[in-house]
Structures are given as structure tokens and as C-alpha cells.
C-alpha positions as MATLAB code, in Angstrom:
seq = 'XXXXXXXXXXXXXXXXXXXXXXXXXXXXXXXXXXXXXXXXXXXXXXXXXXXXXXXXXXXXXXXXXXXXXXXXXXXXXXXXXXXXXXXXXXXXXXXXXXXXXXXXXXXXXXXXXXXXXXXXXXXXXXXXXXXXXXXXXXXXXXXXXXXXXXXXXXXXXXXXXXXXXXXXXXXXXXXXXXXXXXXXXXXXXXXXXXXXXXXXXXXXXXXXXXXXXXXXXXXXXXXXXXXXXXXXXXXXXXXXXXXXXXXXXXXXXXXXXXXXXXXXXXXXXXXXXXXXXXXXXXXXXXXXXXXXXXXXXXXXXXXXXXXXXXXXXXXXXXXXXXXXXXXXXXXXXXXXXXXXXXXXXXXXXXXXXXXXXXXXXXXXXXXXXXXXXXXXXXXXXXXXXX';
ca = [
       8.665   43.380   26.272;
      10.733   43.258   22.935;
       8.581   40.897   20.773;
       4.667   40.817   20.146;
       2.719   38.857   17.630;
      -0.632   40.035   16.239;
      -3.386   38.918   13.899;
      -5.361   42.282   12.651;
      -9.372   41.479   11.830;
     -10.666   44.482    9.995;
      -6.978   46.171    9.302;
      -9.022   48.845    6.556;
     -11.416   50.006    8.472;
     -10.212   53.320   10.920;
      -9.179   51.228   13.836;
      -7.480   48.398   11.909;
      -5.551   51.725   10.095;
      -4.698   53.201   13.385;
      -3.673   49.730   14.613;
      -1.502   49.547   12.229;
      -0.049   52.915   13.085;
       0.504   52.047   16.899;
       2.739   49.076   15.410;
       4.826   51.563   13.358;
       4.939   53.467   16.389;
       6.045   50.514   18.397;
       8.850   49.406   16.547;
      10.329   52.890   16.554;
      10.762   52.198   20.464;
      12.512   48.830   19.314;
       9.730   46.705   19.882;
       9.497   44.128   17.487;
       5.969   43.573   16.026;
       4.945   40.827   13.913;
       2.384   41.014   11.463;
       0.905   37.267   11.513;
      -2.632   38.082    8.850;
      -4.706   41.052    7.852;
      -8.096   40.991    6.986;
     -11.096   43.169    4.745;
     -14.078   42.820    4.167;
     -13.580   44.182    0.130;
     -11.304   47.173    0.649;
      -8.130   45.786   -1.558;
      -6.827   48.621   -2.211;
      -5.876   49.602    1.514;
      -4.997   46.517    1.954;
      -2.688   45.878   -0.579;
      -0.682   48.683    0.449;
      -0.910   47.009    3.990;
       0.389   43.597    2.617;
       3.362   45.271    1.003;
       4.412   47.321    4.235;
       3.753   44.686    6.676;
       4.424   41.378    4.994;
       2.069   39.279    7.221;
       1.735   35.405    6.453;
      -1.573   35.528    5.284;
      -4.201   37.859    4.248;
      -7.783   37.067    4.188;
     -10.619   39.089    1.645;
     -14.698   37.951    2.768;
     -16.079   39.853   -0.578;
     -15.589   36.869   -3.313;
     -15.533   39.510   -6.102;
     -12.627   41.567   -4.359;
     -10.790   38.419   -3.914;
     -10.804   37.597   -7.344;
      -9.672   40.837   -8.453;
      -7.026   40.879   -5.736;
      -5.230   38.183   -7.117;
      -4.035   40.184   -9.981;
      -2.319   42.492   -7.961;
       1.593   42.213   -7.078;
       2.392   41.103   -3.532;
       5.135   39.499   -1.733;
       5.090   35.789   -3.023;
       5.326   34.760    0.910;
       1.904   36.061    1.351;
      -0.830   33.997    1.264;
      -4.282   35.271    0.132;
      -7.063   33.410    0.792;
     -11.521   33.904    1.498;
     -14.132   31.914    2.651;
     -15.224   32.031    6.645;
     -14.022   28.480    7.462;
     -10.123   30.085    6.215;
     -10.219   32.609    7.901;
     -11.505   30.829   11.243;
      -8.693   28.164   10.432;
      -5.914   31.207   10.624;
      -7.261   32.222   13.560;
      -7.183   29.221   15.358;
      -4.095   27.788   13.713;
      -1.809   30.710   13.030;
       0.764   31.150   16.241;
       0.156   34.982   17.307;
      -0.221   35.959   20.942;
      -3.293   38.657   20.415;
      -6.319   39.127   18.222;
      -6.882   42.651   17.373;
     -10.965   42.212   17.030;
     -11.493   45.921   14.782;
     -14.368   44.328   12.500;
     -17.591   46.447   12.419;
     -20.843   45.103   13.498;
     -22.340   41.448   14.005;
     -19.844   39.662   12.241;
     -17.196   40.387   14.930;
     -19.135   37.608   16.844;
     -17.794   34.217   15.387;
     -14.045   35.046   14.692;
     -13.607   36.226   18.169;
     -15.344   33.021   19.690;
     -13.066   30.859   17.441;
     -10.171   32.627   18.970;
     -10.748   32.446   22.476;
     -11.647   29.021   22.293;
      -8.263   29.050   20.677;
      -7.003   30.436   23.804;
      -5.787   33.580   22.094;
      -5.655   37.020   24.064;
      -8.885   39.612   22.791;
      -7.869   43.043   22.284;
     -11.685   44.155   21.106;
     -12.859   47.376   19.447;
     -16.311   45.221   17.917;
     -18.822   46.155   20.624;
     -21.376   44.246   18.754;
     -19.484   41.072   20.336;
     -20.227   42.005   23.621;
     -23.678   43.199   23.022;
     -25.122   40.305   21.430;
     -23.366   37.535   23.314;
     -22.044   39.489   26.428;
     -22.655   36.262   28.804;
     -21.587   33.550   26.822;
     -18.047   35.344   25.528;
     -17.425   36.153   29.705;
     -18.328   31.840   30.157;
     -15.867   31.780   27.270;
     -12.829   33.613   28.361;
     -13.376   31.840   31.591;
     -13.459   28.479   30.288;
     -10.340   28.539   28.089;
      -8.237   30.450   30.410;
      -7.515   33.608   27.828;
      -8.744   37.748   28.872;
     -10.358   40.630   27.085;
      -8.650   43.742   26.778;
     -11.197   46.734   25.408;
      -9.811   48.993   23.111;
     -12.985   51.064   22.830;
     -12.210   54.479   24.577;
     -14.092   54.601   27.526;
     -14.243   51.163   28.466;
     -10.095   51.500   28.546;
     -10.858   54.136   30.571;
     -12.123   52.133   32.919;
      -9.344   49.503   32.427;
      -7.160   51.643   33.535;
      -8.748   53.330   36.618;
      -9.412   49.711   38.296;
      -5.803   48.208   37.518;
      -4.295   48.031   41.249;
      -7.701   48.445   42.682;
      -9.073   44.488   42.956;
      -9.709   44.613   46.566;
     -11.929   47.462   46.658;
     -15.724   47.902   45.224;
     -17.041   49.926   42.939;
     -20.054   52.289   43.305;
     -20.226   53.441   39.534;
     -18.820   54.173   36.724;
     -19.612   56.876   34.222;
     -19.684   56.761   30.563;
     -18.655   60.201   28.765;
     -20.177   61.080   25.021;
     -19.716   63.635   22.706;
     -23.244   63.774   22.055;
     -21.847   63.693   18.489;
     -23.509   66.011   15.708;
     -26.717   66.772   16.665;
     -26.005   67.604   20.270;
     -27.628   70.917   20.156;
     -29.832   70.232   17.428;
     -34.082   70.429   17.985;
     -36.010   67.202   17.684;
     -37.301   69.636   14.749;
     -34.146   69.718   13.203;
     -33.130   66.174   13.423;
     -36.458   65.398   11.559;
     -34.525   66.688    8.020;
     -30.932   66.076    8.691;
     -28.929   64.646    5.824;
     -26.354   61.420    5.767;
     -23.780   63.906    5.452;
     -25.479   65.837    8.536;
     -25.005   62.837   10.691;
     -21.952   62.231    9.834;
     -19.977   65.346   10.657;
     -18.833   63.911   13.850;
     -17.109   66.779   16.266;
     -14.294   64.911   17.807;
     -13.675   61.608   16.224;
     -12.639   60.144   12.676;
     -14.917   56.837   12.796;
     -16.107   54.843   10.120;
     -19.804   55.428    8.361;
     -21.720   53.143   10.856;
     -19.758   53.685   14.016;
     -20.804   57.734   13.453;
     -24.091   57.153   12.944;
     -24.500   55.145   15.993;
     -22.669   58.335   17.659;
     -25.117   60.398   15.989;
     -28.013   58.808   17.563;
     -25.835   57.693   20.638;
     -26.972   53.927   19.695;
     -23.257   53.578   20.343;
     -23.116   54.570   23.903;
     -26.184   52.334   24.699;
     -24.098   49.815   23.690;
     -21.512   50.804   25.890;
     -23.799   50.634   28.204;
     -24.766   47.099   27.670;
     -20.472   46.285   27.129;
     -19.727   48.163   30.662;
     -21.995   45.290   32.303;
     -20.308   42.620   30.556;
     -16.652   43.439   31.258;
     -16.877   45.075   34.637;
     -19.891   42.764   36.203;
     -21.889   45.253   36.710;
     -25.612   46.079   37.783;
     -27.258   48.154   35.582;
     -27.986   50.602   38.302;
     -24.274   51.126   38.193;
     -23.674   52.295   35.156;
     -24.623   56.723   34.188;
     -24.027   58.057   30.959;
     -22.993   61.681   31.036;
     -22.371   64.148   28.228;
     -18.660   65.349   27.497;
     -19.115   67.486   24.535;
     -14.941   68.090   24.725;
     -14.129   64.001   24.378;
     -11.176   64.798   26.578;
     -12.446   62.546   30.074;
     -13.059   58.986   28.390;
     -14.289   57.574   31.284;
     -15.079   57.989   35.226;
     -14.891   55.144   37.962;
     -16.497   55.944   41.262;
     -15.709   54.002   44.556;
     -17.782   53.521   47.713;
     -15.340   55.663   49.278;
     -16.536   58.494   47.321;
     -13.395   59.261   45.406;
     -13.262   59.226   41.698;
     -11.128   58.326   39.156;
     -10.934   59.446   35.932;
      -9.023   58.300   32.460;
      -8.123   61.749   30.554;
      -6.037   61.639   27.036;
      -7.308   63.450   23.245;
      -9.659   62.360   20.862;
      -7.564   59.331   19.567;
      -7.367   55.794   19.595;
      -4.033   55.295   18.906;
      -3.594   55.333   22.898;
      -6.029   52.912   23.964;
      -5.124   50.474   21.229;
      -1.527   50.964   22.076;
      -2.350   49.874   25.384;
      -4.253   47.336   24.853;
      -1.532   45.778   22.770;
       1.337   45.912   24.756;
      -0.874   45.859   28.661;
       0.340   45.539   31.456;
       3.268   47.676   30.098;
       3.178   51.295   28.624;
       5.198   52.448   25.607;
       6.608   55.548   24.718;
       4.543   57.060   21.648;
       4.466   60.371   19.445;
       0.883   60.452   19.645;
      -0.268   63.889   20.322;
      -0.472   65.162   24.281;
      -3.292   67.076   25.881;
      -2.069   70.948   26.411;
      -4.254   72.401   29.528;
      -4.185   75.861   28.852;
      -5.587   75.049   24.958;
      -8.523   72.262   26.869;
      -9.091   74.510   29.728;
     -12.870   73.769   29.718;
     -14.359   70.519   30.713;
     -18.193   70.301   30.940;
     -20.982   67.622   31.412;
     -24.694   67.451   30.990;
     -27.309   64.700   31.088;
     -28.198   63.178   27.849;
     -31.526   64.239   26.543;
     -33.588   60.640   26.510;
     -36.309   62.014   24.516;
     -33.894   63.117   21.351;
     -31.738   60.980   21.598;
     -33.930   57.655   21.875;
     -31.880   54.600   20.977;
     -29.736   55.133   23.919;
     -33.417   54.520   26.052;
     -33.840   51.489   23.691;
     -30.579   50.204   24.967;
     -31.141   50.710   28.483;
     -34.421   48.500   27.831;
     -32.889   45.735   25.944;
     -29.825   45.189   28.628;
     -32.960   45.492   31.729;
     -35.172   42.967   30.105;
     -32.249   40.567   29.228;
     -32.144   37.496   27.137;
     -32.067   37.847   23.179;
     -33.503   41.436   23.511;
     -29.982   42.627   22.708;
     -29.481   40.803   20.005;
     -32.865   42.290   18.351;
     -31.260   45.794   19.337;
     -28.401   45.176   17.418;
     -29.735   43.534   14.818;
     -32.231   46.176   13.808;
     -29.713   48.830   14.376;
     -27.414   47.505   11.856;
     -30.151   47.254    9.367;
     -31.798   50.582    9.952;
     -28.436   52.384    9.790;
     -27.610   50.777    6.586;
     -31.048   51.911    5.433;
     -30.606   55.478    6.443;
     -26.949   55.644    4.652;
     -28.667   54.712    1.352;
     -31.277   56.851    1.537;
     -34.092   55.451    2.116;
     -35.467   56.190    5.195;
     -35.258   59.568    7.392;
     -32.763   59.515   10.656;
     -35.126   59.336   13.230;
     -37.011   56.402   11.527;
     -33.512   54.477   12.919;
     -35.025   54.543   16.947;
     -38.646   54.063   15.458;
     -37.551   50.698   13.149;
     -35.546   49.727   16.272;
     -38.875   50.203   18.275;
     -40.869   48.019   16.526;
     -38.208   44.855   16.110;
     -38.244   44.916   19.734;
     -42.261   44.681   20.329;
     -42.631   42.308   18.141;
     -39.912   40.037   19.862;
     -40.600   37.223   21.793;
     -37.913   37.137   23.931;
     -35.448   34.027   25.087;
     -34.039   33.772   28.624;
     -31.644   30.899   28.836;
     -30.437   30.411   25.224;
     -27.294   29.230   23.214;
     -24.878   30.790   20.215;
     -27.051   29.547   17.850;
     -29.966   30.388   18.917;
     -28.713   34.363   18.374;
     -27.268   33.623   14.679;
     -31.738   32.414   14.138;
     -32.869   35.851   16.024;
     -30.298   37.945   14.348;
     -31.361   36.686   10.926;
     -34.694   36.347   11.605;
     -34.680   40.476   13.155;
     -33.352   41.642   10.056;
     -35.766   40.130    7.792;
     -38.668   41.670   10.187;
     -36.810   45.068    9.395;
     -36.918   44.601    5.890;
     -40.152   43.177    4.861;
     -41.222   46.561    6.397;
     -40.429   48.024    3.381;
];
């Protein structure tokens, strides 16, 4: 390996940051990396700095308003700057890069990666949303245009990497670790009055607002949960969710032969993005190393279903199949973006969930379009609540 080729969706956010530190990290081993397009949301100023460092082709803004203002900025004339979703779908599909670095937050991770696979272009996905929503159409996908999925999410690399040389034998389950993030030892009482900045005092991990929250409620392993099924093929049965409050075991796989494997490494996804990046190979990195004597304690516990209740919700949605998942995520997105401005209480996030879900009538066999109308359609339910 001495030449890779990436485009970056999301490179402000904490993953697309960290991405772009695995690259640095990369070409001090001699790898060359190229930097094909970069992409925000509305953070500019990141991104600017990004441009200038890494020089990519193009460079893609979704807020209208940010991309006005970023045109006033000084950048390398080579760079093109451009907004609009049928751009940036056309740079995904047209640009030549070898791997798609999916590190968007939340539903909108759904169309860019379907225009890349069907693009034939390698996934390396941190967007669980994807996978949630659309979990059997993206695997009909992949499999259709002849391309893979890499996760880059920590503990389904985990798994990745326990099952690589192990095709020919089955697997009796895997486990899922969590932190149990903030509120781990917190009352039901307690939870009742916790804060935004309560929630998002995350233990281990440096994660964007609405990735913590979802950690904070453990939304975020239940859709894990619902991921593991996708990109394992998995029962449901198979699948446990244990508490790690250390974050040091990422991820268990259990065979039918009773041994156990198990993915170990530090709170930080530089390594599983690495990997995902430059699989089936492994790089030499400066990333930080576990020390034994310092992590000399590893301890589990079951979650506690009753406190923490989205993880239950998720559990339902993936059971009952069809568009419930899409509901689950919907509603989530909107009641966590209610909660971080303040306007309703943290365990009204489960309850708003709750109710989007009764009041769904579900579809069994349905198409890509028909989870843009429920998506759309969940989040107005949410909101004319209020």
C-alpha cells in the first residue's frame, strides 16, 4: 500500500477531524494520501483551515448562508467550492477516489452513501443512522454493485476484526460494550433534572453534541444494536449489550465453540478509522497504547432497561421490523435536538420516542422512498406535539 484516495463527508465534525488526523498520521509512514473533497454542513471556519492543509479538488458547504460567506475567504485557486445536494451527489459519483469516509451525523448520511455505492465506491461508515434506517436495502446495495462496508464505529470494528480469518466457522454471539456514558450511576430521580451540560459530560469519549446524547441515554447502542444485525447477519437473539464503564474492550465475538474473542485498544477512534482506511493492511501509528498496569481493572454489568429506556425502544423497533426503525430514528433526532435547546426535560427524549412509535402504522416490504415520506412525516408528528 503506498497510495490511497479519499473523499471525507462530514470532515468538521469529531470523526471527519480525527480522519483527518489518521491521514497526517499516514503519510508520516510514507503513505501517500489524497485528499479528493471535504464536506460541512456550515462549519467554514474548520474547514477552511482543512482546505488550506489538505488541498482537496473540491469542497462542498450544505448551509446556503455559510456558502456565501465562504466565498470571501482565501483558498487555493485549485479548489473548487460548491453547495446544493445534487453537487455534492455529482462529486461523489464522479470524482475518482477509492473510499468514502461516511462521518456525517444523523439521517442525512442516508442518500450520499447510496449514491456512492451505487457508484461502486468502497464505504468506510461512522453514520449509524445509514444502517438503521435502511439496514436491508444498503446490504441489497453493496451486493448489487459489487463494492463492501467497512465500520468505523468502535465496536462494530471490533467485531471486524475478531471474524477476519474466521469465515468458515459460526458465530454464537457477539457482545456490544458501553460506557453507560454520564448518568451510569445516576437515580431515575436524578436523571429527571439533569442539565444539557449534565448529559453531555461524557466519561471516555470526545463526541459531537448529538452522538453524546444518544450515549447519554444509550439511544446509541440500540442502534448498534440494530447496525450489528445489518453487517454481521445476525438474529436478534444474537446480539447482548453489556456495560464496560472503562471503554477499553470495544467489542466481544463468541463462537459455538465457546471461545471468545475480544477487540481491546483506548478510548479513540483514530484506530478504527485508521483501519478502516487502509484494511486489510495495518499501519504503524503514534496513537496512544493501552498500559496494563495503569487499566488494570476491567468490569461489566447489565444495562439497567428501566433507566435507560431508548435502548428497550431499540430492541422493539429492530424485533417488529419494517419502517419501525426509521420512526426510531426519526424521533430521536428530533427529540435530541429539542432537549439541546431547551425545551423539553431529558427523559421526555424515550417518552417522545414512545409515542412516534404507537402511533406508527408500520410498513413491511417497502422502498427508499417510502422512508424519506415516514421520516418526514415522524418528525412533523414530534413537533406538532408542541
Amino acid at each position: 500500500m503506498d497510495k490511497i484516495s479519499l473523499g471525507i463527508l462530514g470532515s468538521t465534525g469529531s470523526i471527519g477531524q480525527s480522519t483527518l488526523e489518521v491521514v497526517k498520521n499516514l503519510r508520516r509512514n510514507n503513505i501517500s494520501v489524497d485528499i479528493k473533497f471535504l464536506t460541512t454542513f456550515g462549519n467554514i471556519e474548520i474547514l477552511r483551515k482543512q482546505a488550506i492543509e489538505f488541498q482537496p479538488e473540491f469542497i462542498h458547504i450544505a448551509d446556503p448562508e455559510k456558502y456565501k460567506a465562504f466565498k470571501s475567504y482565501s483558498i487555493p485557486d485549485s479548489i473548487q467550492v460548491l453547495t446544493g445536494q445534487k453537487e455534492l451527489h455529482n462529486i461523489i459519483k464522479d470524482v475518482d477516489y477509492e473510499k468514502l469516509i461516511v462521518a456525517v451525523v444523523g439521517f442525512n448520511g442516508l442518500a450520499p452513501t447510496i449514491e456512492a455505492i451505487k457508484s461502486s465506491k468502497k464505504i468506510a461508515l461512522a453514520n449509524k443512522e445509514t444502517l438503521v434506517v435502511a439496514g436491508k436495502i444498503i446490504k441489497e446495495l453493496l451486493k448489487e454493485y459489487k463494492t463492501e462496508l467497512i465500520p468505523i464505529d468502535s465496536e462494530h470494528s471490533a467485531i471486524f476484526q475478531c471474524i477476519i480469518g474466521e469465515e468458515e466457522n459460526k458465530i454464537s454471539k457477539i457482545i456490544l460494550t458501553a460506557s453507560g456514558g454520564p448518568f451510569l450511576y445516576k437515580t431515575i430521580e436524578e436523571i429527571k433534572e439533569a442539565t444539557i451540560e449534565d448529559a453531555l459530560e461524557h466519561p471516555n469519549w470526545n463526541m459531537g453534541n448529538k452522538i453524546t446524547i444518544d450515549s447519554a441515554t444509550m439511544m446509541n447502542k440500540g442502534f448498534e444494536v440494530i447496525e450489528a444485525k445489518w453487517i454481521f447477519n445476525l438474529e436478534l437473539e444474537q446480539i447482548e449489550v453489556l456495560i464496560h464503564p472503562q471503554s477499553i474492550i470495544h467489542s466481544l465475538v463468541e463462537f459455538i465453540d465457546g471461545s471468545v474473542k475480544a477487540q481491546l485498544g483506548i478510548p479513540n477512534m483514530k484506530i478504527p478509522i485508521q483501519y478502516a482506511i487502509t484494511f486489510p493492511k495495518r499501519i504503524n501509528s503514534d496513537f496512544p497504547r493501552i498500559n496494563f498496569l495503569e487499566n488494570n481493572k476491567l468490569t461489566f454489568e447489565k444495562p439497567d432497561r428501566k433507566k435507560f429506556e431508548c435502548l428497550d425502544l431499540a430492541y422493539y423497533s429492530i424485533k417488529e421490523g419494517g419502517t419501525y426503525p426509521v420512526v426510531l430514528n426519526a424521533a430521536n433526532e428530533v427529540a435530541v435536538d429539542l432537549f439541546l435547546k431547551n425545551k423539553i426535560k431529558f427523559l421526555d427524549i424515550s417518552q417522545l420516542i414512545k409515542k412516534a412509535l404507537e402511533n406508527h402504522k408500520p410498513m413491511m416490504n417497502y422502498e427508499i422512498e417510502n422512508i424519506y415520506e415516514i421520516d418526514k412525516k415522524t418528525r412533523e408528528f414530534i413537533l406538532n406535539l408542541f
